[in-house]
VOVO-658513 format. One line per field, with one value per residue (C-alpha): x, y, z; residue in three letters; residue number from 1. Coordinates in steps of 0.02 Angstrom, whole numbers, always signed. Layout:
# residues N
east	c(X | ...)
north	c(Y | ...)
up	c(Z | ...)
r	c(ALA | ...)
k	c(NUM | ...)
END
This chain:
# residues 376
east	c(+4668 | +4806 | +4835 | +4769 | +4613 | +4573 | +4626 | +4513 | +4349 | +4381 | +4370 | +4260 | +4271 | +4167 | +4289 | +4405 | +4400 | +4377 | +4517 | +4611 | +4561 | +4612 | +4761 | +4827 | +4792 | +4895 | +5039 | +4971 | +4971 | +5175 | +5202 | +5116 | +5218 | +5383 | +5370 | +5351 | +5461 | +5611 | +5554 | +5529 | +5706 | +5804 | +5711 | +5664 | +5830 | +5782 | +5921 | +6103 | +6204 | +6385 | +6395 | +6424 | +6267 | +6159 | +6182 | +6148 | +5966 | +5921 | +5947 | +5846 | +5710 | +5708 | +5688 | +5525 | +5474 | +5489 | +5428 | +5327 | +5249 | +5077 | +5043 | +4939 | +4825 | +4747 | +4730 | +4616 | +4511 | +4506 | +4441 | +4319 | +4254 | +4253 | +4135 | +4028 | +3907 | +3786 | +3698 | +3540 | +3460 | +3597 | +3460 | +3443 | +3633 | +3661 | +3511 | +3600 | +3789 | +3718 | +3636 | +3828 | +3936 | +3930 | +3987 | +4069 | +4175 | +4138 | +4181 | +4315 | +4388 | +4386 | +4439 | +4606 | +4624 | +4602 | +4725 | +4851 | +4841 | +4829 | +5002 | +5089 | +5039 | +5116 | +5277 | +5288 | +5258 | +5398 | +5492 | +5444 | +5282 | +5154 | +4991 | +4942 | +5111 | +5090 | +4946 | +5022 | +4884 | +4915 | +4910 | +4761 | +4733 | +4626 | +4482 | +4476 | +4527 | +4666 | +4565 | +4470 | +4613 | +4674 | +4514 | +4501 | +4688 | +4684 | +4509 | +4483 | +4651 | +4752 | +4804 | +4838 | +4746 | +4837 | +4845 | +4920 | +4834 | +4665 | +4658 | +4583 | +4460 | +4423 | +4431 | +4331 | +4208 | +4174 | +4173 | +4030 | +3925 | +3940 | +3939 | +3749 | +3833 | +3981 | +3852 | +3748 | +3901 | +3998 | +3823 | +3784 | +3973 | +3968 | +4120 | +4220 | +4244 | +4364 | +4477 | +4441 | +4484 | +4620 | +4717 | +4677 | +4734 | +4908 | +4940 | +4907 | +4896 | +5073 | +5150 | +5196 | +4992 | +4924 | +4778 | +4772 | +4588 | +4602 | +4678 | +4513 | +4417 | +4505 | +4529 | +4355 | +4252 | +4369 | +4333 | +4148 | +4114 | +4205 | +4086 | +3938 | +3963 | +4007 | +4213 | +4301 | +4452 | +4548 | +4539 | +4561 | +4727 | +4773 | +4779 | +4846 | +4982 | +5137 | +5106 | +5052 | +5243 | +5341 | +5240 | +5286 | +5447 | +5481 | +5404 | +5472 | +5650 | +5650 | +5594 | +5728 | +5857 | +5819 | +5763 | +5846 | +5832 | +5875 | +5711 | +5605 | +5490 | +5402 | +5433 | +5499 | +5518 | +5503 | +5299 | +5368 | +5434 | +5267 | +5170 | +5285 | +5274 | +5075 | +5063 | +5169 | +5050 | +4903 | +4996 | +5027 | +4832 | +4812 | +4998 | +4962 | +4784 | +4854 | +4999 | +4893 | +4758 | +4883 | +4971 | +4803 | +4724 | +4894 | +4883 | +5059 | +4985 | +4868 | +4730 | +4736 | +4587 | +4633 | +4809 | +4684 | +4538 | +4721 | +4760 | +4666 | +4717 | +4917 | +4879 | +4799 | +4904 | +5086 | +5083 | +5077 | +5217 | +5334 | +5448 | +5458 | +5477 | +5625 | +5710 | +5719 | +5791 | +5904 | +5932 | +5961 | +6069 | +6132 | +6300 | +6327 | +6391 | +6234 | +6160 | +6037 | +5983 | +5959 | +5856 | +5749 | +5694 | +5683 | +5549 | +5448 | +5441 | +5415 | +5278 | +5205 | +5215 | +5186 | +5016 | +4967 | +4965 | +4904 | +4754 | +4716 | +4725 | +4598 | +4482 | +4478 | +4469 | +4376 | +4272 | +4135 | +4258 | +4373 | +4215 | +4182 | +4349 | +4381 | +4201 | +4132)
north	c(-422 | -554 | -702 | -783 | -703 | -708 | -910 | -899 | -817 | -932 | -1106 | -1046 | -1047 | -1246 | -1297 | -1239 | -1283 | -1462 | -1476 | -1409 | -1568 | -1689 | -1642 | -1654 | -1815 | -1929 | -1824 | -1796 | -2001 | -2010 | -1914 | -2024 | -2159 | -2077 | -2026 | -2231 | -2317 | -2182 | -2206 | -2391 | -2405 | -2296 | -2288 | -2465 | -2499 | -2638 | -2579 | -2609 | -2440 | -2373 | -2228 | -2078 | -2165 | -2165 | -1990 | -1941 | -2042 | -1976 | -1791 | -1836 | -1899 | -1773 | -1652 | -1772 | -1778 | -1562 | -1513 | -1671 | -1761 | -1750 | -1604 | -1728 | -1805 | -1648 | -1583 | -1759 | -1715 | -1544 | -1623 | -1731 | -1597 | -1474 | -1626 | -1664 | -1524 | -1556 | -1390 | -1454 | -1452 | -1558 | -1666 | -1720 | -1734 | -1838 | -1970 | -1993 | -2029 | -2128 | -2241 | -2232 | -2268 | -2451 | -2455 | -2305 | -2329 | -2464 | -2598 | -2539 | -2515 | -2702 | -2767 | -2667 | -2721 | -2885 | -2864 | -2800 | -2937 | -3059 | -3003 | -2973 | -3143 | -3210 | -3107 | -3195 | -3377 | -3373 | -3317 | -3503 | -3404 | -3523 | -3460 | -3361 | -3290 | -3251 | -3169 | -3061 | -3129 | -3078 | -3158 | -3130 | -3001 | -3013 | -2928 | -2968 | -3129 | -3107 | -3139 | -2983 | -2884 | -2937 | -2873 | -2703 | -2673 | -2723 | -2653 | -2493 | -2452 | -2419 | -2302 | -2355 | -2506 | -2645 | -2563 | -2397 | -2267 | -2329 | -2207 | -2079 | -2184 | -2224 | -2070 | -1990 | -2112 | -2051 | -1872 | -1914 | -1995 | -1848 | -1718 | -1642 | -1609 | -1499 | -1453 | -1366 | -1303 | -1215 | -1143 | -1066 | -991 | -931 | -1029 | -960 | -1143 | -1171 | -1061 | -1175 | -1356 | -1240 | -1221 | -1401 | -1464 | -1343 | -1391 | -1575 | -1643 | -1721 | -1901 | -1859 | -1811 | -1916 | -1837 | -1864 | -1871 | -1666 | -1671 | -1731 | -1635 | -1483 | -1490 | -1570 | -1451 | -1302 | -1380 | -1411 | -1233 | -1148 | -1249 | -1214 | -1031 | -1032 | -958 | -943 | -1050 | -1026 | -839 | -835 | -961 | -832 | -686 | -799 | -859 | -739 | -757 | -934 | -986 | -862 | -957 | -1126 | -1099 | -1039 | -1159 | -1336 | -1241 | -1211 | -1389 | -1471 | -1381 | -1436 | -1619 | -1761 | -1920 | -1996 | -1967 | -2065 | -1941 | -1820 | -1918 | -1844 | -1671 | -1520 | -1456 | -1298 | -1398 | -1486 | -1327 | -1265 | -1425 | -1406 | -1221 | -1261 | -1382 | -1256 | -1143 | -1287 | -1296 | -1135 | -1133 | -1280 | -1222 | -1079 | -1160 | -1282 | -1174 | -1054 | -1198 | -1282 | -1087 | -1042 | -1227 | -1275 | -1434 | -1554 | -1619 | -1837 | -1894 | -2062 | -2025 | -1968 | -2114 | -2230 | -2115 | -2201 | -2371 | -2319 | -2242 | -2414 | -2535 | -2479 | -2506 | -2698 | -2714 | -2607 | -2758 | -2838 | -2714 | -2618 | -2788 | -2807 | -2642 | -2651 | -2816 | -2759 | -2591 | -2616 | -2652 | -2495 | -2322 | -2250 | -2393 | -2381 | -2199 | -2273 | -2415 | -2301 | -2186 | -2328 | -2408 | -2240 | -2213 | -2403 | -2453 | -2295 | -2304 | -2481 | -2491 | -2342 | -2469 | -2615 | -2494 | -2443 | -2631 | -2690 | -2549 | -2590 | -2782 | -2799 | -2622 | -2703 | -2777 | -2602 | -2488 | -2616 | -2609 | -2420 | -2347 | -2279)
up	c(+6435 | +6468 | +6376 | +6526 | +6549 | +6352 | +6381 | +6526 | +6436 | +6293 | +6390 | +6507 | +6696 | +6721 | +6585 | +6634 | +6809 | +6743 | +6649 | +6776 | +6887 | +6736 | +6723 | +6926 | +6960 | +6867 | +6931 | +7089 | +7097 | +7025 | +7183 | +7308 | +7205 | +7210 | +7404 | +7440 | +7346 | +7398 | +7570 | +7550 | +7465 | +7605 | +7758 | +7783 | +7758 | +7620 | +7508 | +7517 | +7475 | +7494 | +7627 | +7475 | +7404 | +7557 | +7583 | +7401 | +7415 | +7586 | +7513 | +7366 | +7496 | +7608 | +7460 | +7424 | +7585 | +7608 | +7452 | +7359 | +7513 | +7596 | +7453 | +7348 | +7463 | +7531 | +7348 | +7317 | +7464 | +7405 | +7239 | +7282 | +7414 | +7277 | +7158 | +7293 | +7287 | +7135 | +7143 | +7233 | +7406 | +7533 | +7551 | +7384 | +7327 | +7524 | +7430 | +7263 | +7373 | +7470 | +7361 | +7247 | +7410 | +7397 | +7215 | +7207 | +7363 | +7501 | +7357 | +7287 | +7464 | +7496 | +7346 | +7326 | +7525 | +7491 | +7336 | +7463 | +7578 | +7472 | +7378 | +7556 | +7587 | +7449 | +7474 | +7660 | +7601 | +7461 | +7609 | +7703 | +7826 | +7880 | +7811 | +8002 | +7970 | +7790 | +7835 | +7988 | +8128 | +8275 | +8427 | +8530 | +8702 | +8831 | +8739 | +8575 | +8455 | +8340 | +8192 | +8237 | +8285 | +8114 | +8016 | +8118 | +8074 | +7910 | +7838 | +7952 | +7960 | +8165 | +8088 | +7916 | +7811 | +7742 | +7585 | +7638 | +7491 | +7553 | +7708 | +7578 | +7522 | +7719 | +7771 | +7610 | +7652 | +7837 | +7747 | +7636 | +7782 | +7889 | +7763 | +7783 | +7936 | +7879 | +7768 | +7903 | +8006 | +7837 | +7828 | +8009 | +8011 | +7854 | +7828 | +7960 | +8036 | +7924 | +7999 | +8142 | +8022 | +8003 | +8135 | +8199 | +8038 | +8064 | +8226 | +8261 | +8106 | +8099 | +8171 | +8340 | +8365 | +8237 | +8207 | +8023 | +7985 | +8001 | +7822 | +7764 | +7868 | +7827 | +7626 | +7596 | +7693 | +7588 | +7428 | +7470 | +7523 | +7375 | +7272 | +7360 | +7368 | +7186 | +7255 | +7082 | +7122 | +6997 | +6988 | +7198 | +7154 | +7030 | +7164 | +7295 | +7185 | +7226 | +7404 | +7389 | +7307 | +7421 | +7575 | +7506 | +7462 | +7632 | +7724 | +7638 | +7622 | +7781 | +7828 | +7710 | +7786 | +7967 | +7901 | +8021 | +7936 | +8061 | +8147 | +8023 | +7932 | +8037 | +8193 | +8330 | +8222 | +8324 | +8328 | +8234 | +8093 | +8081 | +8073 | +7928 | +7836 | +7846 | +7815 | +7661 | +7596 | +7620 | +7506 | +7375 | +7346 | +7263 | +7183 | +7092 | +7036 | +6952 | +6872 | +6783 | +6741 | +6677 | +6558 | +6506 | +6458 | +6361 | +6279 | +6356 | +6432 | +6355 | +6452 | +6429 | +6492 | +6484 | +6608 | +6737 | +6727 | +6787 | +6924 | +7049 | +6995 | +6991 | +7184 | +7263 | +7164 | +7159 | +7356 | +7381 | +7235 | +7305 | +7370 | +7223 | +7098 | +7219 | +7249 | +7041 | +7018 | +7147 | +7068 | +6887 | +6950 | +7118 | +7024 | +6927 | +7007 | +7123 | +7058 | +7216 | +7156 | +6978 | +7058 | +7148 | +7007 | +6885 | +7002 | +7020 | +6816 | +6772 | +6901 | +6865 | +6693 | +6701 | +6795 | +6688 | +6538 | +6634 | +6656 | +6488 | +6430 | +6573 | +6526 | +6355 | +6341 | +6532 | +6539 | +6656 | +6785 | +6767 | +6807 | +6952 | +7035 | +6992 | +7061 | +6917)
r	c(UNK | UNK | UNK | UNK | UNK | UNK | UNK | UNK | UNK | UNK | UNK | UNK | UNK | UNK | UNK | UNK | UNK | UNK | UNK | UNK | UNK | UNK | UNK | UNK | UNK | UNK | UNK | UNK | UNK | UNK | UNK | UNK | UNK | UNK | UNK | UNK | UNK | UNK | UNK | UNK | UNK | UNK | UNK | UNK | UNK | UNK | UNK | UNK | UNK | UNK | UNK | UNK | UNK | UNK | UNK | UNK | UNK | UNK | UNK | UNK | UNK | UNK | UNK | UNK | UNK | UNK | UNK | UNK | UNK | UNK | UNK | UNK | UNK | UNK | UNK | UNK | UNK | UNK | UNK | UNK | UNK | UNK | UNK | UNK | UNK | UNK | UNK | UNK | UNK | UNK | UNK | UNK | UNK | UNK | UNK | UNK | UNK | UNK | UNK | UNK | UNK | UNK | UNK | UNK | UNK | UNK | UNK | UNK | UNK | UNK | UNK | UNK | UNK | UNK | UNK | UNK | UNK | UNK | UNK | UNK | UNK | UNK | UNK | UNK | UNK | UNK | UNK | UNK | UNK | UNK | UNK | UNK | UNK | UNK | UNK | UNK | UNK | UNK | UNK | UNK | UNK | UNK | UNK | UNK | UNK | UNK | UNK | UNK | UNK | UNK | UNK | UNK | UNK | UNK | UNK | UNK | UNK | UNK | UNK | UNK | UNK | UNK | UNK | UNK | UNK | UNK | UNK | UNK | UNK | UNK | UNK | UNK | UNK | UNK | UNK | UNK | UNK | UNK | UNK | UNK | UNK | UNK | UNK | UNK | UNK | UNK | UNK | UNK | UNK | UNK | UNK | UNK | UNK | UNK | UNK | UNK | UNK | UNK | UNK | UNK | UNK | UNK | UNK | UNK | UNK | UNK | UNK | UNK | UNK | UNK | UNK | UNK | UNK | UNK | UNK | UNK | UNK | UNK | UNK | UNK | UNK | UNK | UNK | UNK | UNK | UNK | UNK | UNK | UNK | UNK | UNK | UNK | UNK | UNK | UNK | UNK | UNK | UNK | UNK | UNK | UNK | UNK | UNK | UNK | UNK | UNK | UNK | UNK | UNK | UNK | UNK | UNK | UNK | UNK | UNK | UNK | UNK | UNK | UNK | UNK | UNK | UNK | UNK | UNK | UNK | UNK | UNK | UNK | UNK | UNK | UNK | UNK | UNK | UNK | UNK | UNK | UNK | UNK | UNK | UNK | UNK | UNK | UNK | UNK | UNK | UNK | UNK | UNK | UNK | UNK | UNK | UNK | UNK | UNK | UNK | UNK | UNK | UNK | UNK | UNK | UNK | UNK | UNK | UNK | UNK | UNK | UNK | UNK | UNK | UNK | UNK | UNK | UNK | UNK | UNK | UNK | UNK | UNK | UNK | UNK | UNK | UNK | UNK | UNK | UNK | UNK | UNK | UNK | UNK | UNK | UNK | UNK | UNK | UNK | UNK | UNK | UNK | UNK | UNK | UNK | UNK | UNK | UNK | UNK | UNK | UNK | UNK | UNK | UNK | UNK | UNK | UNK | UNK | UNK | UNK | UNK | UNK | UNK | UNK | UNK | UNK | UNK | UNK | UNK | UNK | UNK | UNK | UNK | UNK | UNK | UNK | UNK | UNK | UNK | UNK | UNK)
k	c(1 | 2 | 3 | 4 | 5 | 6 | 7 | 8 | 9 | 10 | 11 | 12 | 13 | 14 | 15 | 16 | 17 | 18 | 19 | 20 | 21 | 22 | 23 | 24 | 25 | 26 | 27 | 28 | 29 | 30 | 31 | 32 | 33 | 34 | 35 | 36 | 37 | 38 | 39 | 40 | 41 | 42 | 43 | 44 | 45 | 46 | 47 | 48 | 49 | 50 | 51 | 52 | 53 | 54 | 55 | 56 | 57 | 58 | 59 | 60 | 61 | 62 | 63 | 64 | 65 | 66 | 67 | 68 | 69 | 70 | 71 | 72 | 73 | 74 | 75 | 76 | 77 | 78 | 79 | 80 | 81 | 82 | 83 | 84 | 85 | 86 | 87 | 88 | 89 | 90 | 91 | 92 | 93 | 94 | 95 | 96 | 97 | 98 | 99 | 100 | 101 | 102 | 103 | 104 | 105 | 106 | 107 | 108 | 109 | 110 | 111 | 112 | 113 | 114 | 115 | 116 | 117 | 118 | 119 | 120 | 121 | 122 | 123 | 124 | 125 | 126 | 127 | 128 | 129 | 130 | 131 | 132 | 133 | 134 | 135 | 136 | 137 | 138 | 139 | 140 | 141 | 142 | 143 | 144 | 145 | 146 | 147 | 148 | 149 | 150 | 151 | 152 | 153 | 154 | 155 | 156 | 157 | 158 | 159 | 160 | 161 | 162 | 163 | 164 | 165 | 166 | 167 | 168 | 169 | 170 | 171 | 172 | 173 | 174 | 175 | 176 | 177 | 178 | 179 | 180 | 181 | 182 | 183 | 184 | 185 | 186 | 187 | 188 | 189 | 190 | 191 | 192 | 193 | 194 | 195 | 196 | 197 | 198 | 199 | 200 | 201 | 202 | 203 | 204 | 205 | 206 | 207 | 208 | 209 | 210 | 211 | 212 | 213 | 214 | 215 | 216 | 217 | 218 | 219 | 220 | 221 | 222 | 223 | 224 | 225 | 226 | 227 | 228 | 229 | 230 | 231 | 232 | 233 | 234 | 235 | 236 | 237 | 238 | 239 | 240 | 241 | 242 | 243 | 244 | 245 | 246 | 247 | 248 | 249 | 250 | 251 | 252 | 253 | 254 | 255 | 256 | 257 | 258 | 259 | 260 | 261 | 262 | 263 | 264 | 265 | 266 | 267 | 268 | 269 | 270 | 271 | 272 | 273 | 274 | 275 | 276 | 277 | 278 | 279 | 280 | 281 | 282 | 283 | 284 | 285 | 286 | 287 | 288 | 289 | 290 | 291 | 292 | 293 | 294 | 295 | 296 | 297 | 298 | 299 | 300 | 301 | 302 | 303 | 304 | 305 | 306 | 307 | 308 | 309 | 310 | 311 | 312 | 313 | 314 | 315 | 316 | 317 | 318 | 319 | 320 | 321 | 322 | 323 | 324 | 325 | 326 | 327 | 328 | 329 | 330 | 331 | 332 | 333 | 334 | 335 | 336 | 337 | 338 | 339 | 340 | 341 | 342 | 343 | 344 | 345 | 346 | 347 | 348 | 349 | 350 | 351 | 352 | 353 | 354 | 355 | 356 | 357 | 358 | 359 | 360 | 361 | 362 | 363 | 364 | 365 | 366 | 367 | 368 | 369 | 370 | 371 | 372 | 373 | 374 | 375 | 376)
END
């Protein structure tokens, strides 16, 4: 018996599993924080760099973007997939979510909008905006007002809501509405439609299609079905891992080394590309699994329960302070050798770092409002 496996037996596979979970998401949030502020910093073109440094940041990015970004989204949907299924009748879990969705979810979906927009808003009026301005109203067409315009773009998201992170929530949302519904189809196919999710997801989930609800669709139905069949993940990740790493490895090399920056993200990347990039994340599911599990069962990583309860407050509030907190780095380093570089990763450790604190402090002198405003 490996160390592994004896790690394994000992903590047990729930435990295990669980622990697992913990531990990904407050990194799996530093990513999401990471990928914005570099592309924030470079690609928006909000910071002023020499030529040497420009290239040395849009390497570093494109390295994010192959190998770091749009991996940790589909492992949250995977997640909460995988935590939907109680162990009961559909029927009976679909009551109890339902009855949760306006705390857990709908609320907290408009306040941290709200938050956003109110904090662009601000931004725009130091800047002399009038307060339609501030508030980015459009004018209005021939069908609908700009006020509602403004609402439907703002708080559904065409594509993306004001406050950027929130198209999980939004889309996890839709998930949990219709999920008797995967619920039924996983069932009939014996869970062969997800070979279906798939290849959709594979093929047309990228920014030339745009068809990015298939993430959801695609890692929620996979972790809701390995749950419901009672799939060990972690021993599946475990067999899949060699294969898993060579696939990913592959894949996000390969996309680095034919990454045009110049084509803003995944825009205008050749289809190809785009199917590497997504196969590549597919493989970073179980690859990640297994490398955690691994640590946590030989007690190389500690499991901080308290690091993960902040995830989700680090993922919807480092958005709408992006400006500000760039602009003071940039501000406070711009002047020193790669000082842009500097800027960049100083911004990604403090905010996260930062907001990681400001959410232990809320939760322990406001606990009521915290639980509010974080869906528990």
């Amino acid at each position: 018996m490996t160390t592994q496996t004896k790690g394994y037996a000992m903590l047990g596979r729930d435990t295990l599993i669980s622990k697992t979970i913990t531990v990904l998401r407050w990194p799996l949030a530093f990513l999401v924080v990471a990928d914005h502020y570099f592309r924030y910093g470079m690609i928006a073109g909000q910071m002023t760099c020499s030529p040497t440094e420009v290239n040395l940041i849009c390497t570093i990015e494109a390295f994010i973007i192959s190998f770091l970004k749009n991996y940790p989204v589909p492992v949250f949907f995977f997640i909460s997939g995988f935590l939907l299924y109680l162990g009961d009748r559909p029927a009976n879990y679909y009551r109890i979510k339902l009855r949760k969705l306006p705390r857990e979810i709908i609320f907290p979906y408009l306040f941290w909008t709200v938050f956003a927009i109110v904090i662009f808003a601000i931004y725009r009026s130091t800047q002399g905006a009038s307060v339609r301005d501030a508030l980015a109203i459009p004018a209005g067409g021939n069908y609908l007002p700009g006020e509602v315009k403004w609402l439907i773009k703002n708080f559904i998201g065409t594509p993306w809501p004001a406050n950027l992170p929130l198209w999980y929530v939004r889309d996890l949302l839709l998930l949990i509405i219709v999920s008797p519904i995967l619920h039924y189809l996983l069932k009939w196919s014996k869970g062969w439609i997800l070979v279906l999710f798939g290849a959709l997801y594979i093929v047309f989930n990228n920014d030339n299609v745009g068809l990015r609800f298939l993430t959801g669709l695609f890692f929620f139905s996979t972790g809701y079905w390995v749950r419901y069949m009672g799939i060990d993940i972690l021993r599946v990740a475990g067999k899949c891992f060699i294969p898993a790493m060579v696939i990913y490895l592959t894949c996000a090399g390969y996309y680095f080394v034919n990454f045009d920056m110049a084509t803003d993200d995944t825009i205008g990347m050749p289809l190809f590309n785009c199917i590497l990039k997504n196969i590549a994340v597919i493989a970073f599911l179980p690859l990640i699994f297994h490398l955690v599990s691994r640590g946590i069962a030989k007690k190389r990583i500690d499991v901080n329960p308290m690091l993960a309860s902040a995830s989700f407050f680090v993922y919807v509030t480092h958005y709408p302070i992006k400006h500000a907190v760039v602009r003071l780095c940039e501000f406070s380093f711009g002047g020193m050798p790669v000082g842009g570089l500097i800027a960049l990763m100083v911004a990604t450790i403090a905010t996260t770092l930062l907001l990681t604190a400001v959410y232990l402090l809320l939760k322990r002198y406001l606990p009521r409002f915290m639980r509010v405003i974080d869906g528990r």
